[in-house]
C-alpha positions as CSV (number, residue, x, y, z in Angstrom):
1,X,0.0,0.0,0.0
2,X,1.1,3.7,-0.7
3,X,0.3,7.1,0.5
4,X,-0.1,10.3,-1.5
5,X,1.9,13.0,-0.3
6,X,1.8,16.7,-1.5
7,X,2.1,17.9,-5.1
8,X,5.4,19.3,-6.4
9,X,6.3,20.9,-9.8
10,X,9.2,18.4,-10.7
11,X,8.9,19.0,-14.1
12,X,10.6,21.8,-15.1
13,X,9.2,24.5,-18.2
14,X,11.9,22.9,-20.2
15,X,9.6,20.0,-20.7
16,X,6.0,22.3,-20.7
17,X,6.6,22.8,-24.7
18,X,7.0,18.9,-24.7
19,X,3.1,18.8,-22.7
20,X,1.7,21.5,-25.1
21,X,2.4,19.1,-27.8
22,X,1.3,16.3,-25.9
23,X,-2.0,17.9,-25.6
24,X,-2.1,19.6,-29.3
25,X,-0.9,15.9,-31.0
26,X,-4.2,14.4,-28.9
27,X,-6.5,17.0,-30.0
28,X,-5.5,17.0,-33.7
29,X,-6.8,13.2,-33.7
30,X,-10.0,14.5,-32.7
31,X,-13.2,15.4,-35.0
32,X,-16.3,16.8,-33.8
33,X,-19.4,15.1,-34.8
34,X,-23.2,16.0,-35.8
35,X,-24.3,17.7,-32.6
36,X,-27.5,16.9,-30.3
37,X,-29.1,19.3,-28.3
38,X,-31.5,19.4,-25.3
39,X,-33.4,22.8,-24.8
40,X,-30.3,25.6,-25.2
41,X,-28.0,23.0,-24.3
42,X,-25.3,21.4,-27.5
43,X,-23.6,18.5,-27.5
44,X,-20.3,18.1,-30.0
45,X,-19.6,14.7,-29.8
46,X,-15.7,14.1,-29.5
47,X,-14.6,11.4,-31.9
48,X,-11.6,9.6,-31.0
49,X,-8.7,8.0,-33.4
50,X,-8.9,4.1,-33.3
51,X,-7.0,3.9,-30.6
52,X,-9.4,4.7,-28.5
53,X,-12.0,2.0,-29.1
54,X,-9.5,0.0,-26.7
55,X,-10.5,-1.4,-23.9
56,X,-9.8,0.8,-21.0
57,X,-6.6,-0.4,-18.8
58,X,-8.7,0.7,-15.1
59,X,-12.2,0.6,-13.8
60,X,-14.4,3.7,-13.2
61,X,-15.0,4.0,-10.1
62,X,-18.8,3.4,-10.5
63,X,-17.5,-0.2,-11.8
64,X,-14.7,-0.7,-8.9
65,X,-17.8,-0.1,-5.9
66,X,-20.1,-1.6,-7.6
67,X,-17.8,-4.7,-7.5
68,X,-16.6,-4.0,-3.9
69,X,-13.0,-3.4,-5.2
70,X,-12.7,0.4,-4.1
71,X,-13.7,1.8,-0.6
72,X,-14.0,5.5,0.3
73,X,-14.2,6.9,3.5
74,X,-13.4,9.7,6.1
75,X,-9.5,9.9,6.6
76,X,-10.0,9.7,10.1
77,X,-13.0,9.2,12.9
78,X,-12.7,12.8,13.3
79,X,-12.6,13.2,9.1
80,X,-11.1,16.4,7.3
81,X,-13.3,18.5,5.2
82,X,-10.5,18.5,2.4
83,X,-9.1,15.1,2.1
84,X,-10.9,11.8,2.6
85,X,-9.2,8.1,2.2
86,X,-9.0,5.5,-1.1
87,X,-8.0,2.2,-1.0
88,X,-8.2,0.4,-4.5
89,X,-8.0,-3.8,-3.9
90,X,-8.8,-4.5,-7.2
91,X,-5.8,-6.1,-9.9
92,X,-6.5,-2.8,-11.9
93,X,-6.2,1.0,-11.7
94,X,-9.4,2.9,-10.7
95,X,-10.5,6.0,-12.6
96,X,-11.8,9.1,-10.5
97,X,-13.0,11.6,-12.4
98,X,-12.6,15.6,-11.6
99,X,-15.7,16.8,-10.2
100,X,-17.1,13.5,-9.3
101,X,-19.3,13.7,-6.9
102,X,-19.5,11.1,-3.5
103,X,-22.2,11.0,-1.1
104,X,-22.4,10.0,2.7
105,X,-19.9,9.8,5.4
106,X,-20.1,13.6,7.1
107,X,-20.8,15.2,4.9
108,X,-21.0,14.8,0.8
109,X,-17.5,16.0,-1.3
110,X,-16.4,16.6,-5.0
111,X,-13.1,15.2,-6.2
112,X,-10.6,18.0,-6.6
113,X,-8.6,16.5,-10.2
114,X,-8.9,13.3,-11.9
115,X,-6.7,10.6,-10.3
116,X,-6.0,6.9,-11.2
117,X,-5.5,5.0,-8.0
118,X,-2.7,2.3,-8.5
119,X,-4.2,-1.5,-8.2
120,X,-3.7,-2.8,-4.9
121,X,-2.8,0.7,-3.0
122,X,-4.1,3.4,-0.5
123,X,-4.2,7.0,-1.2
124,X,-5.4,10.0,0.5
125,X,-7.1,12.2,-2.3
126,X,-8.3,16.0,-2.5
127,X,-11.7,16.7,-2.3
128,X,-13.9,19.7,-1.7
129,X,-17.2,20.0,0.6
130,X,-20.6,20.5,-1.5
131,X,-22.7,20.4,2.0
132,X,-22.1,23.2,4.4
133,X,-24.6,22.3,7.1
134,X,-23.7,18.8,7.6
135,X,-20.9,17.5,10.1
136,X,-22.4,14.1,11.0
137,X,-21.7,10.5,9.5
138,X,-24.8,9.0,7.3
139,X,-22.5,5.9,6.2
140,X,-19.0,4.5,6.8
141,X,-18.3,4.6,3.5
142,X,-19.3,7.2,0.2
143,X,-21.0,6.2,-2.5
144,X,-20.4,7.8,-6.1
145,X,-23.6,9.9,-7.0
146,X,-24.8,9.7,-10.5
147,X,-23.4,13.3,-11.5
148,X,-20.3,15.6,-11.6
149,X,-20.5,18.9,-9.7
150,X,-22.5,21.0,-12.0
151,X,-20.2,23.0,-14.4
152,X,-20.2,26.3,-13.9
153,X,-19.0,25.4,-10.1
154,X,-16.7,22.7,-11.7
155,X,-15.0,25.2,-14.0
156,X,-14.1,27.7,-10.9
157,X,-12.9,24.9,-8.7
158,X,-10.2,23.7,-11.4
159,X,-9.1,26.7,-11.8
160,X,-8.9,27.2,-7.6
161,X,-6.9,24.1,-7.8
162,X,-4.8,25.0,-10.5
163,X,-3.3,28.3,-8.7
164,X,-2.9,26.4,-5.5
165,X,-0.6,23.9,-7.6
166,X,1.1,26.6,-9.2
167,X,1.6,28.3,-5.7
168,X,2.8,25.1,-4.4
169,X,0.1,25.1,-1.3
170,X,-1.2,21.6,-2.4
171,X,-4.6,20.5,-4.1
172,X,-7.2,22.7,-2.4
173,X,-9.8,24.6,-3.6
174,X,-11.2,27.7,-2.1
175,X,-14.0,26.1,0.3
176,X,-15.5,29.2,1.4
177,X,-15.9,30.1,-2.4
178,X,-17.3,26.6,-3.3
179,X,-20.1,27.2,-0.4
180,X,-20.9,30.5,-1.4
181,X,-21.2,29.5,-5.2
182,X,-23.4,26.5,-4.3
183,X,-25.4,28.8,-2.1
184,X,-26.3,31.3,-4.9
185,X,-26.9,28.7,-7.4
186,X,-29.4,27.4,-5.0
187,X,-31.0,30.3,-4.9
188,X,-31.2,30.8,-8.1
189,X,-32.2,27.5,-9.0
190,X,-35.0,27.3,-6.1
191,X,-32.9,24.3,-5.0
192,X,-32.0,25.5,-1.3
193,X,-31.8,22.4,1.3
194,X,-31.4,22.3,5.3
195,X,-27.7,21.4,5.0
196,X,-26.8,23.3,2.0
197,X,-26.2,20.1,-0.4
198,X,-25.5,20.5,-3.8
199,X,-27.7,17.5,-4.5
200,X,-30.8,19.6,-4.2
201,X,-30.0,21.0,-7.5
202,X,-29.7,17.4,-9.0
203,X,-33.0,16.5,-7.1
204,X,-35.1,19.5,-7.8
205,X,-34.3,19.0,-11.8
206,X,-34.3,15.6,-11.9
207,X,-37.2,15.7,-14.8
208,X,-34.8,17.7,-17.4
209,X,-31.8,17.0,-16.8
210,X,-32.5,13.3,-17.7
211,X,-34.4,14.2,-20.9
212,X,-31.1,15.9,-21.8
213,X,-29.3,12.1,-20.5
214,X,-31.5,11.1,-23.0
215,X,-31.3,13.5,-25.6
216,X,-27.3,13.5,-25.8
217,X,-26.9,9.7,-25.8
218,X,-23.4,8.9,-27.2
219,X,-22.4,8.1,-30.7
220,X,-20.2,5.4,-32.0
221,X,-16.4,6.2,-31.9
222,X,-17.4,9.2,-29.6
223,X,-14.4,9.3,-26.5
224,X,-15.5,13.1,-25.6
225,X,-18.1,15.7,-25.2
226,X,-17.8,19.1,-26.3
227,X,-20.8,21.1,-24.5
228,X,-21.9,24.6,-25.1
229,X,-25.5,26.8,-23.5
230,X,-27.3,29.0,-25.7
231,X,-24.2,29.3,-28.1
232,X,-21.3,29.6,-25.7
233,X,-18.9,26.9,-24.9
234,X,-18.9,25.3,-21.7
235,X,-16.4,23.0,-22.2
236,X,-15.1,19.8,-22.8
237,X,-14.2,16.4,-21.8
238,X,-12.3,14.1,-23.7
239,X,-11.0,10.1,-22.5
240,X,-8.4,7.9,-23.9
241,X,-11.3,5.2,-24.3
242,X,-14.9,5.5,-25.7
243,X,-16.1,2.7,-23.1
244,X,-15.1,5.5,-20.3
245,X,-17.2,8.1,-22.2
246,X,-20.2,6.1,-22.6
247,X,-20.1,5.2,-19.0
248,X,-19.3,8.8,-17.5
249,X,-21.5,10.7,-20.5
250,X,-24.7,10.9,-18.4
251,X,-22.8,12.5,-15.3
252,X,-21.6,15.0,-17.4
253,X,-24.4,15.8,-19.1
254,X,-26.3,16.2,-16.2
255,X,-23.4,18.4,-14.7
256,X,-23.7,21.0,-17.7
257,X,-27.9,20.4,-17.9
258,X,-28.2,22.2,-14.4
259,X,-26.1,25.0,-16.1
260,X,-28.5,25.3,-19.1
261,X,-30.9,26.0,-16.5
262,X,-31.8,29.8,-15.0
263,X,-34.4,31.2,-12.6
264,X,-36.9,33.0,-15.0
265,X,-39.3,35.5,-13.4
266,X,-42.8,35.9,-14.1
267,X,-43.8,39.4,-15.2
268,X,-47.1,38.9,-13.6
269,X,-46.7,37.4,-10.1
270,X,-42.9,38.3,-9.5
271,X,-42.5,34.8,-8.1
272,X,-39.4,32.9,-9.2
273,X,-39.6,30.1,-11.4
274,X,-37.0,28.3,-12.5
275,X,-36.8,26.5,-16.0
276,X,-34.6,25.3,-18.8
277,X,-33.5,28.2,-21.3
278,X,-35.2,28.6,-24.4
279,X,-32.5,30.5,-25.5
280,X,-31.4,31.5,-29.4
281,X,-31.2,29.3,-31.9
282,X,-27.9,29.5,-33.2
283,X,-27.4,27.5,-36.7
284,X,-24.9,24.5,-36.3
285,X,-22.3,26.0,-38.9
286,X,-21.8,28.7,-36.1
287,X,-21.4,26.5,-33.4
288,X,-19.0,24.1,-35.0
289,X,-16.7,27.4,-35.7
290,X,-17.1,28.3,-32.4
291,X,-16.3,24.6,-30.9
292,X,-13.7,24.4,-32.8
293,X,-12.2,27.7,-32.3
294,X,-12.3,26.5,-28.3
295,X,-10.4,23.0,-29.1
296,X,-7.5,25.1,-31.2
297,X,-7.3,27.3,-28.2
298,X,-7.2,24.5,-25.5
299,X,-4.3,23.6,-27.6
300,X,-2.1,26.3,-27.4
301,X,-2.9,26.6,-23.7
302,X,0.1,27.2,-21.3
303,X,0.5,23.7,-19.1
304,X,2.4,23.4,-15.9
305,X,3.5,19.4,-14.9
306,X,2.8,18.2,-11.3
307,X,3.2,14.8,-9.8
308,X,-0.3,13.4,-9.7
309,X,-1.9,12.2,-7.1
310,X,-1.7,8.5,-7.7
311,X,-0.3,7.5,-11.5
312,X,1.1,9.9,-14.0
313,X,1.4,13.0,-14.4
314,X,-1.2,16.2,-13.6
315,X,-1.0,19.0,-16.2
316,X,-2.7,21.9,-15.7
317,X,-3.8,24.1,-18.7
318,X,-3.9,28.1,-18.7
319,X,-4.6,30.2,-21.2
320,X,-6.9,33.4,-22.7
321,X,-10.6,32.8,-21.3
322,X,-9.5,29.1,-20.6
323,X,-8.7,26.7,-17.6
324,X,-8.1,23.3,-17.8
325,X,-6.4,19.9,-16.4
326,X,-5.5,17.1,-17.8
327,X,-3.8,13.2,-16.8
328,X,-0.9,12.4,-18.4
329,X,0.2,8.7,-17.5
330,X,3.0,7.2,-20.0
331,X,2.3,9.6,-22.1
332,X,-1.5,8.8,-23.2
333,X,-3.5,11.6,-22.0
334,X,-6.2,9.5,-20.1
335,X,-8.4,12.4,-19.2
336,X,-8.4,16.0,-21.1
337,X,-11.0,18.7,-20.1
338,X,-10.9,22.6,-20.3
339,X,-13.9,25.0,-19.3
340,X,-14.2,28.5,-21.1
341,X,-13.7,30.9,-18.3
C-alpha cells in the first residue's frame, strides 16, 4: 500500500513545450461530430482515433464499488473536510473523475482532479465539501452519485486548484468560495436544502436533466463531449477510451444540464420560477466554428506538470478565457478537459 503525499512541480518549463504538444498531438486526432441538443443545451460529440476503441486499462469508479473493489471513507473518525481516504483492492487502476461527486460519510464531497489509483494501493485524495450544514456521518463509506459537480461550479474549482498547484500550497480549492457559489446557485435554481447540499439542484431537476441524459446519448467512436448553452462553450471532456465516455457521459451531461438552466421570473406574479432556457437558436455552422475555435485554443494553452496524485502526471492548462487539467500517465492523455472561463 502507498500514501499520497503533496504535489510538487518536478517538471521543469523545459519540458511544458513537450506537454503542449502532448496535448495539441491528442487533440489533432479528434473530429467533432453532428451535434444533439436538449433545450439551449449542444452536444459536439468528440470522436476519437482508433485507438481509443480500446478497452480501458482501469475501472471507473462506479465499476470498482459496484464490485466491492474500491472503498471511500473519512481519513480519520474525526474526518477532514478536504481530504478523505481511497484504497483500491482490485488487480487494476481505478478511474476518478474531476468533479465526481461522492455522497455519505459527514458530509458529501467533490473530487478536486482526476486521479488513477494504482491496483492494490491506498491513497489519501483532494476533495472539496458541497454540503455546508452537515458534520455528522450517514454511512461508513461514500457512494459515487450519478453526476459531476455542475459546471459552472466545476470550472471555478479547477481553476482554484490549479493556482494552489502553481503556488505550491497543495490541491485545495477555495472552500468558502465553493459554499458561497453553491449557495447562490441554490437560490437561483429554487434548489436550497437544510444542509446546503448541492444534491438539491440534482433532485429538484431531476425531470430535465434526464431528458437531456437522453437526448445526448453517445455516438459510435465518440471518446469526448464538447458542451456549449445558448451558443457559448462550456467546455469539454475528452478520455483515452470510448467505453469511459459512454459510462461517464450521463454525469456530465447532467453536470452542464443544471447550467443550461436559470431562474426566470414571471412578469405577472414576480415569483421565481425556474426553467430550462429557451435561449437563441444558433445555426450548427456557427457552433461548429465556435467549438472548434475553443479545441484550437485548449491547444495552445500554457501547461504546468505536477506529480499526480496516484499515477502519472497532472498538467494543468492556462490560457486566454481558458482553464483546464488534464492526466498524463505514459504519455497517453487518459483524461483532457478545459472550461471556457
Amino acid at each position: 500500500m502507498s500514501s499520497e503525499v503533496g504535489p510538487t512541480l518536478s517538471r521543469g518549463s523545459q519540458n511544458n513545450g513537450g506537454m503542449q504538444n502532448l496535448i495539441a498531438q491528442t487533440l489533432s486526432a479528434v473530429t467533432l461530430g453532428a451535434p444533439a441538443s436538449c433545450e439551449a443545451l449542444t452536444m459536439f460529440p468528440l470522436l476519437g482515433p482508433s485507438a481509443a476503441e480500446a478497452p480501458p486499462a482501469y475501472f471507473t469508479l462506479d465499476e470498482a464499488l459496484a464490485h466491492g473493489l474500491t472503498d471511500i471513507t473519512e481519513i480519520s473518525e474525526q474526518g477532514s473536510v478536504p481530504a478523505l481516504s481511497v484504497v483500491n483492492k482490485a488487480d487494476k487502476p481505478v478511474l476518478i473523475l474531476d468533479g465526481e461527486e461522492l455522497l455519505g460519510a459527514k458530509q458529501n464531497r467533490v473530487v478536486n482532479l482526476t486521479i488513477l489509483v494504482p491496483a492494490h494501493a491506498a491513497l489519501t485524495i483532494p476533495v472539496s465539501c458541497v454540503e455546508a450544514g452537515r458534520w455528522r456521518a450517514r454511512s461508513r463509506s461514500f457512494a459515487a452519485a450519478p453526476r459531476t459537480q455542475y459546471s459552472s461550479g466545476r470550472m471555478k474549482r479547477m481553476t482554484q486548484v490549479t493556482e494552489s498547484i502553481r503556488r505550491s500550497a497543495g490541491r485545495q480549492s477555495d472552500q468558502a468560495e465553493v459554499w458561497a457559489d453553491i449557495a447562490q446557485m441554490s437560490a437561483r435554481l429554487d434548489a436550497e436544502s437544510s444542509t446546503g447540499a448541492m444534491e438539491e439542484m440534482f433532485t429538484r431537476h431531476h425531470d430535465f436533466t434526464e431528458r437531456c441524459v437522453e437526448a445526448l446519448a453517445p455516438v459510435p467512436g465518440q471518446a469526448g463531449a464538447l458542451f456549449l448553452v445558448d451558443g457559448r462553450v462550456v467546455g469539454f471532456d475528452l478520455f483515452d477510451s470510448t467505453a469511459t465516455l459512454r459510462r461517464l457521459l450521463p454525469k456530465l451531461v447532467r453536470s452542464v444540464a443544471v447550467d443550461a438552466i436559470e431562474v426566470q421570473t414571471s412578469s405577472d406574479s414576480g415569483d421565481p420560477t425556474p426553467g430550462p432556457r429557451k435561449g437563441r437558436r444558433v445555426s450548427d455552422s456557427l457552433l461548429l466554428k465556435v467549438a472548434e475555435g475553443f479545441l484550437q485554443s485548449t491547444s495552445g494553452s500554457d501547461v504546468h506538470v505536477a506529480d499526480a496524485v496516484g499515477m502519472g502526471r497532472d498538467l494543468r492548462l492556462t490560457g486566454l478565457k481558458i482553464s483546464g487539467a488534464a492526466l498524463d500517465v505514459n504519455a497517453t492523455l487518459v483524461h483532457l478537459s478545459a472550461f471556457h472561463l
